[in-house]
PATOR-382623 format. One record per residue (C-alpha): residue number from 1; x, y, z. Coordinates in steps of 0.001 Angstrom, whole numbers, always signed. Each point is the difference from the previous one (the first is absolute). Layout:
+-----+---------+---------+---------+
!   n !      px !      py !      pz !
+-----+---------+---------+---------+
! NUM !       X !       Y !       Z !
...
+-----+---------+---------+---------+
***
This chain:
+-----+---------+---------+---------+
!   n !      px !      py !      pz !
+-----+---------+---------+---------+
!   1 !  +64139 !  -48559 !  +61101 !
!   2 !   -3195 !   -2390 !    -397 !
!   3 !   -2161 !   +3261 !    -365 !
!   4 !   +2197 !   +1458 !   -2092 !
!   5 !     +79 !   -2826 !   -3038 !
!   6 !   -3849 !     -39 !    +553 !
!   7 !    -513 !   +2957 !    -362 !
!   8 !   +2188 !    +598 !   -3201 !
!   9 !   -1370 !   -3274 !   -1515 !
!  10 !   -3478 !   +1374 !    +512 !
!  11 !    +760 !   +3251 !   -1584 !
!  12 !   +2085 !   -2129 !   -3322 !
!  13 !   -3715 !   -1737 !      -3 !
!  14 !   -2239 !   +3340 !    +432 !
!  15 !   +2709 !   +1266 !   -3573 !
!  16 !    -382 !   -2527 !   -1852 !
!  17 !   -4054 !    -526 !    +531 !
!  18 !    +158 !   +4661 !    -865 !
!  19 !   +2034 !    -656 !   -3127 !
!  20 !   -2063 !   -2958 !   -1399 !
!  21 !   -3217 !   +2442 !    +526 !
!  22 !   +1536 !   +2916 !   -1344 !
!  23 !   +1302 !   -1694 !   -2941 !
!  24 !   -3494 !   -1286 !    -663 !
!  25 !   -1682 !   +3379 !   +1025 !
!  26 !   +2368 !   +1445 !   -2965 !
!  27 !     -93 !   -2256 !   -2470 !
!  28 !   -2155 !   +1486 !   -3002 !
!  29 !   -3431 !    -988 !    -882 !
!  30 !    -199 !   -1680 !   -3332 !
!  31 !   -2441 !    -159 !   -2541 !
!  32 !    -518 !   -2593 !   -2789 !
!  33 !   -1545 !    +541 !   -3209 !
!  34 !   -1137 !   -2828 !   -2409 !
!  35 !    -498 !   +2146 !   -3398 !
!  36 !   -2138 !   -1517 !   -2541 !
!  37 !   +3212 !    +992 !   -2473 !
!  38 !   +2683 !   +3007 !    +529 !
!  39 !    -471 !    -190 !   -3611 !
!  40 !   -3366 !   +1812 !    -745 !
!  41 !    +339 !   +3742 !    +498 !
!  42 !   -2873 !    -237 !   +2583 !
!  43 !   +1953 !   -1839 !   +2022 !
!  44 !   +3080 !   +2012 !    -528 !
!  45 !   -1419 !   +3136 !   +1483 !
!  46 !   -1584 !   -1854 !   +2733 !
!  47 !   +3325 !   -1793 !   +1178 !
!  48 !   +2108 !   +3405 !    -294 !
!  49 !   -2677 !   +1429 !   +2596 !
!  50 !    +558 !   -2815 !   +2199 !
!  51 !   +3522 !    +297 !    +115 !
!  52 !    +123 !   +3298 !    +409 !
!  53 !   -2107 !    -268 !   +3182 !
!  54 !   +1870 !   -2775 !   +1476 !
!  55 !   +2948 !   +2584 !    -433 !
!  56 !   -1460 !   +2500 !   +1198 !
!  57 !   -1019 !   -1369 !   +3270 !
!  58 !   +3397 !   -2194 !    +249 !
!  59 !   -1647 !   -3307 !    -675 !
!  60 !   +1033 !   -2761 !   -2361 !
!  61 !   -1600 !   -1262 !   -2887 !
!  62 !    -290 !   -3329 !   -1796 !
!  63 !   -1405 !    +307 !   -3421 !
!  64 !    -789 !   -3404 !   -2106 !
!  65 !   -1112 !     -26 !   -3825 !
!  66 !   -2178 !   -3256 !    -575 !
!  67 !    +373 !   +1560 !   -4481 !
!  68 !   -3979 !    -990 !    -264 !
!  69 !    +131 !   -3167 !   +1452 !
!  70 !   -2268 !   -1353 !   +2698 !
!  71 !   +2246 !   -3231 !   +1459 !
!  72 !   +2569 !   +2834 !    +504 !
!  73 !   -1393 !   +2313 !   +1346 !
!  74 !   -1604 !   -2757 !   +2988 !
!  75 !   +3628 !   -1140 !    +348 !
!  76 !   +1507 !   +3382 !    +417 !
!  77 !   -2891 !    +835 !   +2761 !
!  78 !   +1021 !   -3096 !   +1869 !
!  79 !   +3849 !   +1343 !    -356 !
!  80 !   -1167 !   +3339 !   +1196 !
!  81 !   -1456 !   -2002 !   +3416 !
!  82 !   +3338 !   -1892 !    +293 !
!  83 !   +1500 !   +2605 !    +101 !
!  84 !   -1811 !   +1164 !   +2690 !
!  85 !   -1056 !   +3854 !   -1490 !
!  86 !   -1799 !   +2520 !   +2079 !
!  87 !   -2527 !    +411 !   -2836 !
!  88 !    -873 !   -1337 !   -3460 !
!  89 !   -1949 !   +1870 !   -2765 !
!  90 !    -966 !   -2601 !   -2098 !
!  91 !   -1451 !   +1072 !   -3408 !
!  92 !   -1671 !   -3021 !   -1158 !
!  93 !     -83 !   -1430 !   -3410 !
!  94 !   -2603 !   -2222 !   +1435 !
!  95 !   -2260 !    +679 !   +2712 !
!  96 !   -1217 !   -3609 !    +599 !
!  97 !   +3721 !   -1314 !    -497 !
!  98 !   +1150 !   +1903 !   +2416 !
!  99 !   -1808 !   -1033 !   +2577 !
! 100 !   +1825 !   -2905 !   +1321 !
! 101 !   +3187 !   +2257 !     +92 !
! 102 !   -2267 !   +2613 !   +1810 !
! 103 !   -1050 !   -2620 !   +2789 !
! 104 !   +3659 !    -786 !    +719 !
! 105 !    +453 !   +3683 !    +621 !
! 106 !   -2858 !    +797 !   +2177 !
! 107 !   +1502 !   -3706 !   +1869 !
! 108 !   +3256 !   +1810 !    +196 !
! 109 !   -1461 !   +3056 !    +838 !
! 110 !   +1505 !   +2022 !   -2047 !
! 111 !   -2681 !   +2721 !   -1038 !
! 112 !    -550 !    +644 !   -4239 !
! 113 !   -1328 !   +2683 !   -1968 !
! 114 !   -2009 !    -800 !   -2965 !
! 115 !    +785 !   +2238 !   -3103 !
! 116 !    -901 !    +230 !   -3399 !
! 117 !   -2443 !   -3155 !    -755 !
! 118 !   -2884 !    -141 !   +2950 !
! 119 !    -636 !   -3389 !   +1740 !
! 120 !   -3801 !   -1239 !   +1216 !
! 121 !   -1401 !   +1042 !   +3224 !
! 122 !    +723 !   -3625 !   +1165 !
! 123 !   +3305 !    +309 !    +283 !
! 124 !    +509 !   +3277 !   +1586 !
! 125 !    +513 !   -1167 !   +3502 !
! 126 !   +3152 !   -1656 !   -1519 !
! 127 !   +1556 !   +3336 !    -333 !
! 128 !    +813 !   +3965 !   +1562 !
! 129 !   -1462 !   +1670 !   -2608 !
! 130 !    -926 !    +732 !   -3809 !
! 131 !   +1036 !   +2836 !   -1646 !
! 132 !   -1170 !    -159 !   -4094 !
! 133 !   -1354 !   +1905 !   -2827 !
! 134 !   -3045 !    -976 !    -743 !
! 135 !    -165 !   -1153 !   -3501 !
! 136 !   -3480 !    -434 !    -102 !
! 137 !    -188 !   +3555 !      +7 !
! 138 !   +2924 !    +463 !   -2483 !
! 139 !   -1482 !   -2470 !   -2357 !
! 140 !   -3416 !   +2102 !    +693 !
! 141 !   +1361 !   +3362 !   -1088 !
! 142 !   +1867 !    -901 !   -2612 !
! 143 !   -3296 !   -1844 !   -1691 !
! 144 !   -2298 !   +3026 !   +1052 !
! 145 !   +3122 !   +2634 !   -2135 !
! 146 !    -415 !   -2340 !   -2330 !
! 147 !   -3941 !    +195 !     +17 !
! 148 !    +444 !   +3467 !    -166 !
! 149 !   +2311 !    +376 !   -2940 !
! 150 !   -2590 !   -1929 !   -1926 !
! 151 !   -3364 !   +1189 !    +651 !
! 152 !    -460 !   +1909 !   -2916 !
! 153 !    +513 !   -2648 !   -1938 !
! 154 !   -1914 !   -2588 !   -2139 !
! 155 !   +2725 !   -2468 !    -223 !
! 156 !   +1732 !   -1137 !   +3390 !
! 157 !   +2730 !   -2251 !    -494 !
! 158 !   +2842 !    -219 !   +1901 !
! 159 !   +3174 !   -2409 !     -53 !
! 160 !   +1682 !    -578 !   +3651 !
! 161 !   +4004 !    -690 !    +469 !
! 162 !    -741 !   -1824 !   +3455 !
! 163 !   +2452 !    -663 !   +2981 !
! 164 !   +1198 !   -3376 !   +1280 !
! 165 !   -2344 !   -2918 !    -777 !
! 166 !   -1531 !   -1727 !   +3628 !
! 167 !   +1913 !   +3427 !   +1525 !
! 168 !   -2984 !   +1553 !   +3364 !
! 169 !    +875 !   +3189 !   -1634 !
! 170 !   -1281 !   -1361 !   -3508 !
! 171 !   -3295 !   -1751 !   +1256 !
! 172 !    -751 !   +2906 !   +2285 !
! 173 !    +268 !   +2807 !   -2484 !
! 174 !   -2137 !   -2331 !   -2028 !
! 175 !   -2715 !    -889 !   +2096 !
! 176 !    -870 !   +4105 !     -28 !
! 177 !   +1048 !    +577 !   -3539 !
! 178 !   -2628 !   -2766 !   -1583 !
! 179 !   -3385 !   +1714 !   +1616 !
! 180 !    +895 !   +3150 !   -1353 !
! 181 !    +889 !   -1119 !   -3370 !
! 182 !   -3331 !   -1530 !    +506 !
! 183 !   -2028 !   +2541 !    +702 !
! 184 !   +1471 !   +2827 !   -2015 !
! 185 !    -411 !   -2482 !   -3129 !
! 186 !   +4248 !     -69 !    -753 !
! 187 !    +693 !   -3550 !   -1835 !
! 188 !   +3730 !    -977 !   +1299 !
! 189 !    +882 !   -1868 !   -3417 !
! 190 !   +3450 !   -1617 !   +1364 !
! 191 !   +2278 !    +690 !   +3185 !
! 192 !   +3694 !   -1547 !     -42 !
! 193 !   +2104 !    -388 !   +2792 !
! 194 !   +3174 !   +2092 !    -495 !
! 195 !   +1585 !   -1257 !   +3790 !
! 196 !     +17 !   +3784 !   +1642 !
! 197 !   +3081 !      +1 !   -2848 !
! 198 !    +102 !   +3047 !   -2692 !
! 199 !   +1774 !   -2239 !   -2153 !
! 200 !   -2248 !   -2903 !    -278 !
! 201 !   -3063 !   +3418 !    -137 !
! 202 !   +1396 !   +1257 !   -3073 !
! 203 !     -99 !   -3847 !   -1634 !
! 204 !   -3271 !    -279 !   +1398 !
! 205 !    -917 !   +3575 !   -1371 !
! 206 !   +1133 !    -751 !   -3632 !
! 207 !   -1725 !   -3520 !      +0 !
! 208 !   -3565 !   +1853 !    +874 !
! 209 !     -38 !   +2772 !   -2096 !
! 210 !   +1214 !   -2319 !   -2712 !
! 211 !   -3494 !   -1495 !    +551 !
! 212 !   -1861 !   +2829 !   +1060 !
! 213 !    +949 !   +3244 !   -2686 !
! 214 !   -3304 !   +1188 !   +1125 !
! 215 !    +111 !    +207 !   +3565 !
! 216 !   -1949 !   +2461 !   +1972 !
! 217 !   +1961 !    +173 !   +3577 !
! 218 !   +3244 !   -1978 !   +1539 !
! 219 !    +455 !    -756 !   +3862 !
! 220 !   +3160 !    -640 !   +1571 !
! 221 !    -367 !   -1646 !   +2737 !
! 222 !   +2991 !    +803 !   +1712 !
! 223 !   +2003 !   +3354 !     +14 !
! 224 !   +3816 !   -2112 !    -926 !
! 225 !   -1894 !    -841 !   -3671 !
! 226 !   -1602 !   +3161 !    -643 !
! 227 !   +2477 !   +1472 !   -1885 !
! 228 !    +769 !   -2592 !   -2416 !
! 229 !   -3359 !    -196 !    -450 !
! 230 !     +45 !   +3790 !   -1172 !
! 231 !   +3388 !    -536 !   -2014 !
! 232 !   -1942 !   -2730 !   -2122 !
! 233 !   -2590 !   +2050 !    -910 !
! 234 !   +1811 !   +2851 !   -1116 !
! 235 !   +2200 !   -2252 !   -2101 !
! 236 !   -3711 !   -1646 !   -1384 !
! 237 !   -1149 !   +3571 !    -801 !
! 238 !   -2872 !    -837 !   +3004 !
! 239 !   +1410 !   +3452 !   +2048 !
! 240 !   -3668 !    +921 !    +202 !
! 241 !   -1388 !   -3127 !   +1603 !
! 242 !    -854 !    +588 !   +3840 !
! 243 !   +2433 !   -1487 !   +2215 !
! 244 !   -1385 !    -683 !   +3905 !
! 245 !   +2952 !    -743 !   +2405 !
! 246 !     -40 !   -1394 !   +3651 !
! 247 !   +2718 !    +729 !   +2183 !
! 248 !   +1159 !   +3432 !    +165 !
! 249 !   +3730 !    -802 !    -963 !
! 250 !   +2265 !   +2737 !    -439 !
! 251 !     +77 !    -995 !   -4255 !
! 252 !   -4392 !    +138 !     -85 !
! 253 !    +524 !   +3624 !   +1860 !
! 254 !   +1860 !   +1092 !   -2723 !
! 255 !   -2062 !   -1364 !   -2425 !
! 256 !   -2788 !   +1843 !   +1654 !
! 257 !   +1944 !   +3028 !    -401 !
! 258 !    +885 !    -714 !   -3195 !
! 259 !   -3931 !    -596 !    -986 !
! 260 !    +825 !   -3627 !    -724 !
! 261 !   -1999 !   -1739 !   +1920 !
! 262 !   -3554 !   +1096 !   +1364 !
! 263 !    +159 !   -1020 !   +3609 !
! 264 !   +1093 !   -2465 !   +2460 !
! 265 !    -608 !   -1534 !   +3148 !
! 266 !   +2799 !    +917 !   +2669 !
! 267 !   +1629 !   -2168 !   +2447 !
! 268 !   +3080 !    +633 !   +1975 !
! 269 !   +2638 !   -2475 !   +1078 !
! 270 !   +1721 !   +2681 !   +2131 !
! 271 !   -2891 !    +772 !   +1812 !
! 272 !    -732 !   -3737 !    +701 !
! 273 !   +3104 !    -270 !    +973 !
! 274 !    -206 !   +2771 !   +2695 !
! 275 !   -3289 !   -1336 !   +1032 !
! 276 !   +1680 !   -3813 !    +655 !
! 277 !   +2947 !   +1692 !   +1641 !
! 278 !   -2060 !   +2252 !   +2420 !
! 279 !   -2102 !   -2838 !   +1199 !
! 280 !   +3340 !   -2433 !    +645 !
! 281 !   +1225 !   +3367 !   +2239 !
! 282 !   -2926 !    +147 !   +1510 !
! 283 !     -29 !   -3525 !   +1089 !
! 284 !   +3720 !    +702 !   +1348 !
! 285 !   -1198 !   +2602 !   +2362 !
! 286 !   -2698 !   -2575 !   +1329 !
! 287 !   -2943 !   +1615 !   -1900 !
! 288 !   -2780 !   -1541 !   -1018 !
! 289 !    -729 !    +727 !   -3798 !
! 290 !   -3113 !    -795 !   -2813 !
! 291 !    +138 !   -3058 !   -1030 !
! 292 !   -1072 !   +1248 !   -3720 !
! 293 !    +463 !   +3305 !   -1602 !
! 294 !     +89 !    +776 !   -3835 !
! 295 !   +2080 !   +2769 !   -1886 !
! 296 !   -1451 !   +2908 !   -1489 !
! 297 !    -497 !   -1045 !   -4083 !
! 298 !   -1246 !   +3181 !   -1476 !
! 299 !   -1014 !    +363 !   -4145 !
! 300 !   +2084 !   +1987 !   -1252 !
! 301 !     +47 !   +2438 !   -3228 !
! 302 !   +2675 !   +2765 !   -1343 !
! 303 !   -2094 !   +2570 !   +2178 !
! 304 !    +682 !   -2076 !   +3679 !
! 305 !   +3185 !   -1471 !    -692 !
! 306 !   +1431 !   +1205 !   +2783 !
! 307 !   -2698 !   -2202 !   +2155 !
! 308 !   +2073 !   -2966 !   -1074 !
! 309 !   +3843 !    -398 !   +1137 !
! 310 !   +1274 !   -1853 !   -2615 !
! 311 !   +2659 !   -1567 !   +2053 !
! 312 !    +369 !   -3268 !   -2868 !
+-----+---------+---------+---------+
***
């Protein structure tokens, strides 16, 4: 009788321990994703990919909106860890900001993937891996289009509807744009930050060529604006003015068809996206992965369009 009760108590314990593994063995992995804001169209694309792939391979996802603002987005990283997520993709608004939340990560161990804004070399141990467009070389095409468009001409003035002020993307794009300006002799006369928003462009648009009738050229430096910055110079009578895109959005390809623009620079959130959510799978199956790797951010023109997804 002793035997017996031992021997049924010992398989009650052996049940419980197998459903308390199984349980955890099934329960799905989850992935995080700190978006700079759900509300720029970039972002939009990019979080619809995510989701989709959590679907797809049964997992859950968490997605958080910091709207554009930097304490947010650190608090919603560090709700991301409570939480105890599989994963985070953390887009950051900031890349030096988010380096405290980015140590409490790596202390939770908790592995994150870098997209859209690049942080420094120094800080790369804190995290699984990097997956970005490079907008040096976005802000590098779309200056040398620009160069382009102008080199048969004496004058070489351009206007520039710019991003987010302090923004990586910005300052990146910028730190190619200027030495190409330079060189090619183009005079940037103003650049206004429209906030990546095509309503604040078209202000912005209407304010410079207000000032500047005569312009030569216009950038914008972000696909969401380009085409209110179009739609303002039609209304102005300025239809013939070059306009230089950067983005590759699904409204500059159409302009492209539509002759409206001369060129752009493309970038893809969908196929950052795919990039970020092949590495996290990766990690899942115990692989090791790069810890950088840019997208693909060809020029594009009305004769390649199809080189450039337009997935925004």
């Amino acid at each position: 009788m002793k035997k017996t009760f031992v021997c049924v108590l010992l398989v009650i314990v052996i049940s419980m321990f197998a459903s308390v593994f199984t349980a955890y063995a099934d329960e799905p992995v989850t992935v995080g994703f700190a978006a700079a804001s759900s509300g720029w169209p970039w972002y939009a694309t990019f979080i619809q990919h995510v989701e989709d792939r959590c679907k797809a391979n049964g997992w859950e996802s968490v997605i958080l909106s910091a709207d554009g603002d930097v304490a947010t987005q650190l608090n919603q990283v560090l709700d991301l860890i409570e939480k105890k997520v599989d994963y985070i993709i953390l887009g950051p608004l900031d890349a030096l900001a988010s380096v405290p939340a980015l140590e409490k990560a790596h202390e939770a161990g908790i592995p994150v993937i870098i997209i859209g804004n690049d942080i420094d070399e120094q800080y790369w141990d804190l995290v699984a891996g990097i997956r970005v467009i490079d907008d040096r070389d976005l802000g590098r095409s779309a200056a040398e289009i620009m160069a382009d468009v102008l080199k048969e001409k004496d004058s070489k003035k351009i206007f520039v509807v710019d991003g987010l002020a302090g923004q990586p993307a910005v300052t990146l794009r910028w730190e190619e744009m200027n030495p190409v300006f330079e060189k090619e002799g183009i005079e940037v006369v103003a650049s206004e930050y429209a906030d990546w928003d095509m309503v604040k462009a078209i202000a912005v648009t209407e304010d410079m060529v207000t000032r500047f009738p005569n312009i030569d050229a216009v950038l914008s430096i972000d696909g969401s604006m380009t085409a209110g910055v179009v739609q303002v110079l039609e209304e102005s009578g300025m239809e013939d003015t070059p306009i230089v895109g950067l983005g590759g959005t699904a409204a500059e390809l159409e302009l492209l068809k539509d002759g409206k623009i001369v060129g752009t620079a493309c970038q893809s959130p969908g196929m950052n996206a795919e990039d970020a959510m092949d590495a996290i799978e990766a990690l899942e199956r115990g692989e090791e992965i790069a810890k950088r790797a840019t997208v693909n951010t060809p020029k594009t023109f009305a004769d390649n369009i199809s080189d450039c997804p337009g997935d925004w």
